[in-house]
C-alpha positions in Angstrom: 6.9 -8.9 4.6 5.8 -8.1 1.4 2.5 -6.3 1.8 4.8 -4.3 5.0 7.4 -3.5 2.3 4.2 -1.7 0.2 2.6 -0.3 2.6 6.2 1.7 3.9 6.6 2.7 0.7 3.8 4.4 0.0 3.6 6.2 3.3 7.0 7.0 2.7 6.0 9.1 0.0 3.8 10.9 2.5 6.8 11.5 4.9 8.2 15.0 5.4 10.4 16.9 7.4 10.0 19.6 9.9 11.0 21.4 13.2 9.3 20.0 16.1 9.2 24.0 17.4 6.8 24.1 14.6 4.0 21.9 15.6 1.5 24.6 17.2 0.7 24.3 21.0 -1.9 26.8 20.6 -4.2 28.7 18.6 -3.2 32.1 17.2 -4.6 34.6 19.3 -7.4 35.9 17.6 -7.5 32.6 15.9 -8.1 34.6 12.5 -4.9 36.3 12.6 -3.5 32.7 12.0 -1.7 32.0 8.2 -3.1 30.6 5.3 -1.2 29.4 2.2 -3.7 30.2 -0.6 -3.1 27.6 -4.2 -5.0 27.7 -7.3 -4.8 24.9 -9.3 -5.8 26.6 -12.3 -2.7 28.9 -13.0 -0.2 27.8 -9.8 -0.2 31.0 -8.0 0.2 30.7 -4.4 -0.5 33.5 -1.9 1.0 33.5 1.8 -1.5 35.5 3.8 -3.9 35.8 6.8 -6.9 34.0 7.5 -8.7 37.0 8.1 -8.2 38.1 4.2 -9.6 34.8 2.9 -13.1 36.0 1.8 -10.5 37.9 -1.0 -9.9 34.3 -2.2 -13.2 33.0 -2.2 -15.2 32.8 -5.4 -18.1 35.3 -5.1 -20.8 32.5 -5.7 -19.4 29.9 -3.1 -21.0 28.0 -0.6 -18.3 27.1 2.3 -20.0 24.3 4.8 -18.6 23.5 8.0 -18.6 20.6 10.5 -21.0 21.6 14.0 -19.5 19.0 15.8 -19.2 19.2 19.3 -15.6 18.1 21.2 -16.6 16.4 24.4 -14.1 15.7 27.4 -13.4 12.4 26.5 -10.5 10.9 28.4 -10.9 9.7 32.2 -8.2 8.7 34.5 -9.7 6.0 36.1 -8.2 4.3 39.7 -7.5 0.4 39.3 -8.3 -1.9 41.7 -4.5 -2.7 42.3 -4.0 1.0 42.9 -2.5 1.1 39.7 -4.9 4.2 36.6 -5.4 3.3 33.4 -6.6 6.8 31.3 -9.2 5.6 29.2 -10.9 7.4 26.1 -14.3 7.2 25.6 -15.4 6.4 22.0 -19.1 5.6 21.5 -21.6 4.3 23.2 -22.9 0.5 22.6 -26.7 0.5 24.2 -25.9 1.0 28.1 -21.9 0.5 27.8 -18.9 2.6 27.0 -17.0 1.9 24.4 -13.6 3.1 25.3 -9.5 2.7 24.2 -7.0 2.2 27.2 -3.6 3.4 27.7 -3.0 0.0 29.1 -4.4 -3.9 29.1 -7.7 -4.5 31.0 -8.7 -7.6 31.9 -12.9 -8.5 31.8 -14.3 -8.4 35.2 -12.2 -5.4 36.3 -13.3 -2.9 38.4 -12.3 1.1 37.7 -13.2 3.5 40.0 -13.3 7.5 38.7 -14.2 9.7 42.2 -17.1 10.3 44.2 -18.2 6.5 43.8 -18.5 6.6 40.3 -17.5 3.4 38.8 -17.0 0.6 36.0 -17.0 -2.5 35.1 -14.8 -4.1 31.7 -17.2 -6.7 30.0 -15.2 -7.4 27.0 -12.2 -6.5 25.0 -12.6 -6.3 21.0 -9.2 -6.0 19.8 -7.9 -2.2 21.0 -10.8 -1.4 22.3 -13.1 -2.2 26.0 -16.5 -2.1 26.7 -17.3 -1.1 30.4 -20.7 -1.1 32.0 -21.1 2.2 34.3 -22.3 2.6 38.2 -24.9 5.3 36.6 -27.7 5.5 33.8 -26.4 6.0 30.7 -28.3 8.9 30.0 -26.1 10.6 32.8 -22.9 10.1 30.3 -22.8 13.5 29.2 -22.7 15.1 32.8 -20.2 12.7 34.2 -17.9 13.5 31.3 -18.4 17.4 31.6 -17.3 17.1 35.2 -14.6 14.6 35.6 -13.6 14.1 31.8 -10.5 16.1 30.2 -10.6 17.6 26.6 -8.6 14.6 24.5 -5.9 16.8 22.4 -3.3 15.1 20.0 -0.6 13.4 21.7 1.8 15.6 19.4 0.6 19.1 21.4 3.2 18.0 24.0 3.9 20.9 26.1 0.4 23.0 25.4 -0.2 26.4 28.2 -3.3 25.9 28.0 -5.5 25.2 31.3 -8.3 22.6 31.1 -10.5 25.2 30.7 -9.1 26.6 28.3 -8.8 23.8 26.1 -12.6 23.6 26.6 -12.7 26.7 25.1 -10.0 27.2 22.3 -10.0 23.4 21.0 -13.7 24.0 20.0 -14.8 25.5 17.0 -17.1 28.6 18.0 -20.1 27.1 16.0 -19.9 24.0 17.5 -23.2 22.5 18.2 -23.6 18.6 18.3 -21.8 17.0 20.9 -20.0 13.4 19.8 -16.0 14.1 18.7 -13.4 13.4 20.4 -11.2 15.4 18.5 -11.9 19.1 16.8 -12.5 19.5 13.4 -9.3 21.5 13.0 -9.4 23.2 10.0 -12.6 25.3 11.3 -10.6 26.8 14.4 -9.3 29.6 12.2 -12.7 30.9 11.9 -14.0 33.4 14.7 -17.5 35.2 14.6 -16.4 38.2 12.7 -14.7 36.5 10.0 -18.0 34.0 9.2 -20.0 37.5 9.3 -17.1 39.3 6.6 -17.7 35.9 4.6 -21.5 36.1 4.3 -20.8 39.8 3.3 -19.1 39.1 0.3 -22.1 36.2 -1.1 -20.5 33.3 0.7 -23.0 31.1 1.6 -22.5 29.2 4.7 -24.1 25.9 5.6 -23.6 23.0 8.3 -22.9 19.3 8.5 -22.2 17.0 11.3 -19.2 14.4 11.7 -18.2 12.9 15.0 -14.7 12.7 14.6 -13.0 9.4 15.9 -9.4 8.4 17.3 -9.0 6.9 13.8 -7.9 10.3 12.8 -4.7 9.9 14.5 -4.4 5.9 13.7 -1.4 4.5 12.2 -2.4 3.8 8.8 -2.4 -0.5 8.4 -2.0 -3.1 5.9 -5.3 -3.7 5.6 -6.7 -0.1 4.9 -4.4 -0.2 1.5 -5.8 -3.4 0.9 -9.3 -3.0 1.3 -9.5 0.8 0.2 -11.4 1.1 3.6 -11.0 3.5 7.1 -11.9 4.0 10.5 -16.1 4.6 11.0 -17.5 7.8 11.4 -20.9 8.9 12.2 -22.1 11.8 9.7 -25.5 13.5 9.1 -26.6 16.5 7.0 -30.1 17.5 7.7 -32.8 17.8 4.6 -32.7 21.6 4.7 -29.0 21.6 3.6 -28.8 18.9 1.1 -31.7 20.5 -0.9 -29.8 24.2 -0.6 -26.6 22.3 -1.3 -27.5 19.8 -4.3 -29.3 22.9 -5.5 -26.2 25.2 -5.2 -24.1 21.8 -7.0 -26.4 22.3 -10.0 -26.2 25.4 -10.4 -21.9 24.9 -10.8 -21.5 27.3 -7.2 -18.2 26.4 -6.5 -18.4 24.0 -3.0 -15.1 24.1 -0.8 -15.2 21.9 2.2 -13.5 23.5 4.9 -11.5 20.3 6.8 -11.3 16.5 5.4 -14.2 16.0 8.0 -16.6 17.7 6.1 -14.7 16.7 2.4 -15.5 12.9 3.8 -19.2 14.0 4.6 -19.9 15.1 1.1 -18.3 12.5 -0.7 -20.1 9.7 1.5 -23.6 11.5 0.8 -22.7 11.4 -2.7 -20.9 8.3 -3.6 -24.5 6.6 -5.0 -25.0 9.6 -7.0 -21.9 12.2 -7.9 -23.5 15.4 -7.9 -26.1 14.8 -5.5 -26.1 14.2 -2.1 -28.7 11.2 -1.4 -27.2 9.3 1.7 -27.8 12.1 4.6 -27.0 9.8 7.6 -25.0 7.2 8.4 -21.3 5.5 9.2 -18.5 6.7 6.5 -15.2 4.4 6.6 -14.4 6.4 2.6 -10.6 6.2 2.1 -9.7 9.2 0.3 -6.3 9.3 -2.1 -4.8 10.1 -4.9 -6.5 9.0 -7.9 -10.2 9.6 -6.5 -12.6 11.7 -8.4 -14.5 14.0 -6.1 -18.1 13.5 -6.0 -19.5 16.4 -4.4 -16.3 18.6 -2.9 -14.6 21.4 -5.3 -12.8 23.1 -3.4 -10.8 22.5 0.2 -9.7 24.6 3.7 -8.0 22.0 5.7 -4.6 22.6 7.8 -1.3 20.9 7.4 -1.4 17.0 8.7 0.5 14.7 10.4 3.7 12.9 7.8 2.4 9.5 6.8 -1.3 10.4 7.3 -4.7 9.4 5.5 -5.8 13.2 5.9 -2.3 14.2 3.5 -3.5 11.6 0.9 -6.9 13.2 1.4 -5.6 16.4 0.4 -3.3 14.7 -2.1 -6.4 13.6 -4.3 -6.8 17.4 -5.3 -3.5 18.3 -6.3 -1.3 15.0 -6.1 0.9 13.9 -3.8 4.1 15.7 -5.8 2.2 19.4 -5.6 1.0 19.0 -1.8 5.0 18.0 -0.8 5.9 20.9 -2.6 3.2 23.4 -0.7 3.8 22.0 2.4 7.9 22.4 1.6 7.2 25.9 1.2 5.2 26.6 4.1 8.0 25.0 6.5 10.3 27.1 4.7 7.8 30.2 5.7 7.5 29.1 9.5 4.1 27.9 9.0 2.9 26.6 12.3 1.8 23.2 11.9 -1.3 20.6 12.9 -4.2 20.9 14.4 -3.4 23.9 16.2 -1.5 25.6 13.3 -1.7 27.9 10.2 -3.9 26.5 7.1 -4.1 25.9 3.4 -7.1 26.5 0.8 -7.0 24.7 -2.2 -9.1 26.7 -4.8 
């Protein structure tokens, strides 16, 4: 009861309130013309603006770097046996099974039928999660999940317009490359073509990371992750090319501002043997970001405005404290910001 008692407190202190009609159920249309709350720690000032006026914020010799990731169609209604669905997201793969989360209990042995004789089998359960061996080569995943799968958005965009197709479409970043998230790296959806092009125009630099983005991202934060200091597992990688621009570019004291806690995660991962540098270029991150933690590689932050009682607010809190980042996001509810990961943004500078 104790360790419950400690870990409500401190989320409480991440709690907030809000009007649901705030939480966004689509992008802004172009999604530049979406708002940005602008704070510099050094001085306070805070600047209520476009997105499409950041590069007037940005410092000059900046490098901004961006998560490629790729949102695949994830979730699959699948047909029990019973008659009965069970909607099913896929996670990761595990050699030639599925790894998967259900919306309800399946018991090993189970057979799941999806259409046109696809099927699956449930070998095991792991505690919320099922591994299920598929009718098809696993090599077909991809195709199977581009026909039949539906783009997973947050179960708080309740009442969304937006077509399947669309979603495709709008709850992708327009860089997006390497297919493996099953949810968008949000903060990046504010960006269109034109404004990455205005960026590079003013001696932005621009480089690329990858982080497949998990369902922990929307996990109830546990007991255990306060205890052990520890998250959910992520895959991340950062090719050679852009960790020798990048720890170059570090060196040099160019300002780096991660645009999303994806990427903020990324860097500090690749860093944590050796502040400064990033030395670790591939691998699983489970780094629990919060207040008191002395970035490593990050300086500088675009990210949008999170969930109450999140690990991505006590992300953000670690740059300007958890007192500060109620305050901003106080003020931007008092503005009509639109919220989450289809709403208006912050840059912390």
């Amino acid at each position: 009861m104790e360790v419950m008692r400690n870990i409500d407190d401190i989320l409480g202190g991440f709690d907030y309130k809000f009007p649901q009609g705030l939480i966004a159920q689509k992008p802004a249309s172009p999604r530049d013309g979406s708002r940005v709350l602008v704070y510099e720690r050094e001085g306070g000032a805070i600047f209520l603006d476009k997105f499409f006026n950041l590069p007037k914020y940005l410092p000059k010799n900046a490098v901004i770097v961006f998560n490629e990731t790729k949102v695949i169609p994830a979730r699959l209604i699948l047909k029990k046996e019973t008659g009965g669905k069970a909607v099913v997201i896929f996670i990761e793969r595990e050699g030639d099974l599925l790894k998967v989360m259900s919306d309800r209990k399946l018991n090993v042995g189970l057979k799941l039928t999806l259409k046109d004789g696809v099927l699956f089998e449930v070998t095991d359960q792991r505690e919320n999660f099922y591994l299920l061996r598929p009718s098809f080569l696993i090599s077909k995943l991809g195709a199977v999940l581009n026909k039949y799968g539906i783009t997973p958005i947050p179960p708080y965009i309740k009442n969304s317009p937006l077509s399947e197709s669309e979603l495709r479409q709008k709850y992708q970043t327009v860089f997006a490359r390497t297919a493996g998230s099953i949810a968008a790296p949000t903060a990046s959806l504010h960006f269109t073509k034109r404004l990455i092009e205005k960026i590079k125009r003013v001696g932005v630099d621009i480089k690329f990371v990858t982080l497949h983005v998990n369902l922990g991202t929307f996990a109830t934060l546990k007991p255990e992750h306060l205890e052990k200091g520890r998250l959910h597992e992520e895959f991340y990688e950062i090719d050679a090319a852009s960790a020798r621009f990048l720890n170059a570019a570090k060196s040099k004291g160019r300002p780096i501002i991660a645009v999303g806690t994806t990427v903020a995660r990324t860097l500090e991962s690749a860093a944590a043997a050796s502040p400064g540098k990033l030395t670790k270029l591939t691998g699983t991150t489970d780094l629990f970001v919060r207040e008191g933690y002395e970035f490593k590689f990050a300086d500088q932050l675009i990210t949008n405005f999170h969930v109450p009682r999140s690990s991505l607010m006590m992300l953000v809190s670690a740059l300007v404290s958890r007192k500060k980042l109620l305050e901003l996001y106080g003020q931007a509810i008092s503005k009509k910001f639109r919220l989450f990961s289809f709403g208006d943004g912050m840059y912390i500078k």
